[in-house]
C-alpha positions in Angstrom: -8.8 11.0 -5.2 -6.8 13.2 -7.7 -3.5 14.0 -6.3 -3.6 17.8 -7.7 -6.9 20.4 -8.0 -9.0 18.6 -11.0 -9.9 22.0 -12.8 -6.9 23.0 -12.7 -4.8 20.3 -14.9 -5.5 18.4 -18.2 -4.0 14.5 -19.0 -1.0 15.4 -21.0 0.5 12.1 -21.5 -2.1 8.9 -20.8 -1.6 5.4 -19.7 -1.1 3.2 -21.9 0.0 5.8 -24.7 3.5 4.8 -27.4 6.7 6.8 -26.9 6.7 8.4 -30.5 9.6 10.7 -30.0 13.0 8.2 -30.7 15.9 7.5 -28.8 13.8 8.1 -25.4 12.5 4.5 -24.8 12.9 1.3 -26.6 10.4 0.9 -29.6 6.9 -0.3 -28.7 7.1 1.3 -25.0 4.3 2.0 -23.2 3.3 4.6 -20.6 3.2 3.0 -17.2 1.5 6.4 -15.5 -0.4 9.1 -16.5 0.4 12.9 -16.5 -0.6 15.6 -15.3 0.3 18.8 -16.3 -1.3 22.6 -15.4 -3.1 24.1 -17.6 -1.5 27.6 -16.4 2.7 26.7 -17.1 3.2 29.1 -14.5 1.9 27.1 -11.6 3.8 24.9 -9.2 0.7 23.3 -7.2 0.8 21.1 -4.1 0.4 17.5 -4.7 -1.7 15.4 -2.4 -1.7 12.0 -1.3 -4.4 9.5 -3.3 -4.4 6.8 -1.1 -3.7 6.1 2.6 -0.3 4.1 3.4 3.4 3.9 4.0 6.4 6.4 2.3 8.4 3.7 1.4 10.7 6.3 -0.7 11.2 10.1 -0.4 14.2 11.2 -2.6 15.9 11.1 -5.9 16.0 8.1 -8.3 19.6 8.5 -8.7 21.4 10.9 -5.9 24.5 11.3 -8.2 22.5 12.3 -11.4 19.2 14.1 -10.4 17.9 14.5 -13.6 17.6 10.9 -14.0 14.3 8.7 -14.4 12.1 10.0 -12.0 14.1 12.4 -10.4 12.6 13.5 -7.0 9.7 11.4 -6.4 7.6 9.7 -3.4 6.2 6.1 -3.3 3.5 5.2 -1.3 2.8 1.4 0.3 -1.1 1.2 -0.6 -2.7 -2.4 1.4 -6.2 -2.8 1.2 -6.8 -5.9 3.9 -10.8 -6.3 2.5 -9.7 -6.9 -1.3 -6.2 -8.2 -0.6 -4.6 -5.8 -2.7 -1.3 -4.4 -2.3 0.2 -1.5 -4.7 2.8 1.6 -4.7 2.1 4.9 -5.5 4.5 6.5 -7.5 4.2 10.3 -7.5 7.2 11.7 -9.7 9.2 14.8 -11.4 8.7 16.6 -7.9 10.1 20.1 -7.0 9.7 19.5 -3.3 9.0 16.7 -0.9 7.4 17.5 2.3 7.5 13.6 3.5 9.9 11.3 4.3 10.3 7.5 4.5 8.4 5.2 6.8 6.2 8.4 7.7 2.2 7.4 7.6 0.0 9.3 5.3 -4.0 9.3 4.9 -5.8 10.3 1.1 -5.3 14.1 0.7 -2.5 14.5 3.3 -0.3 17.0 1.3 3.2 15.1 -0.1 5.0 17.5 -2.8 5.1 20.2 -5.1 5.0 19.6 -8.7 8.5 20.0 -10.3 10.3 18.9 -13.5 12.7 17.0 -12.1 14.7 13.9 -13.6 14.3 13.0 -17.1 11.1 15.7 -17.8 10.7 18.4 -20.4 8.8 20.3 -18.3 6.5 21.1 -15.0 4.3 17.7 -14.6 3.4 14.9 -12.3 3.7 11.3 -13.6 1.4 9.3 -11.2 1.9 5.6 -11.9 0.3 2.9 -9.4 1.8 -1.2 -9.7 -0.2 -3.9 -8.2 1.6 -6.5 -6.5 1.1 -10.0 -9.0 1.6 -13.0 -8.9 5.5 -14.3 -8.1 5.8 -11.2 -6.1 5.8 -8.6 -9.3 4.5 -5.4 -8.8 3.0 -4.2 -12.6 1.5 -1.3 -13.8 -2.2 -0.8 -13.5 -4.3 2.2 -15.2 -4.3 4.8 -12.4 -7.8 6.1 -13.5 -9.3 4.1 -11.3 -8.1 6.3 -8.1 -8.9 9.4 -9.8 -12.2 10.2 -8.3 
């Protein structure tokens, strides 16, 4: 499920894709999400949960600076007990959180409202899921395949 309205946003920014603006990331970094950005700037549209699971984080990346990394964001706990699989959800650059840690959410359940918060040029949501790995790392996975 696509955590905003399909028709009304366009893949600014894909998985996968080189930083090419310097100084921003080290050389040869990749993007670990995609974004999403609306197609009218004005908009500031409610973002929906993709997945059922667990808030395992509701709040700023960094407290002290909020225009850090991800700024506001939410991360979900995704388990799926009939593949085994075990991911987060990472919904970022929020303007507004409407859940909170340990709360239970089901696919579609309403979470935010798309902001530019943290390190962001402007209104987008960086949605960027990591699968749980061997030795207990949790990399980055193309998020395409929940985007339905």
């Amino acid at each position: 499920m696509w955590p905003v309205d399909r028709k009304q946003f366009i893949i600014s920014f894909p998985y996968g894709a080189l930083y090419s603006l310097p100084n921003w990331f080290k050389k040869g970094t990749t993007h670990k999400g995609i974004d999403l950005a609306p197609k009218n700037k004005l908009m500031r549209p409610d973002i929906y949960a993709s997945v059922d699971g667990l808030v395992i984080h509701s709040g700023y990346q960094n407290e002290e600076n909020k225009k850090e990394g991800f700024g506001l964001y939410v991360c979900i706990l995704f388990i799926d007990k009939s593949s085994y699989k075990v991911e987060l959800h990472y919904f970022a650059h929020l303007e507004l959180s409407n859940v909170f840690k340990d709360q239970k959410v089901l696919k579609g359940d309403k979470i935010g409202v798309m902001g530019s918060s943290g390190f962001s040029t402007s209104t987008h949501l960086h949605y960027e899921v990591r699968r749980l790995g061997g030795r207990g790392i949790f990399s980055p996975i193309n998020p395409k395949d929940y985007l339905t």
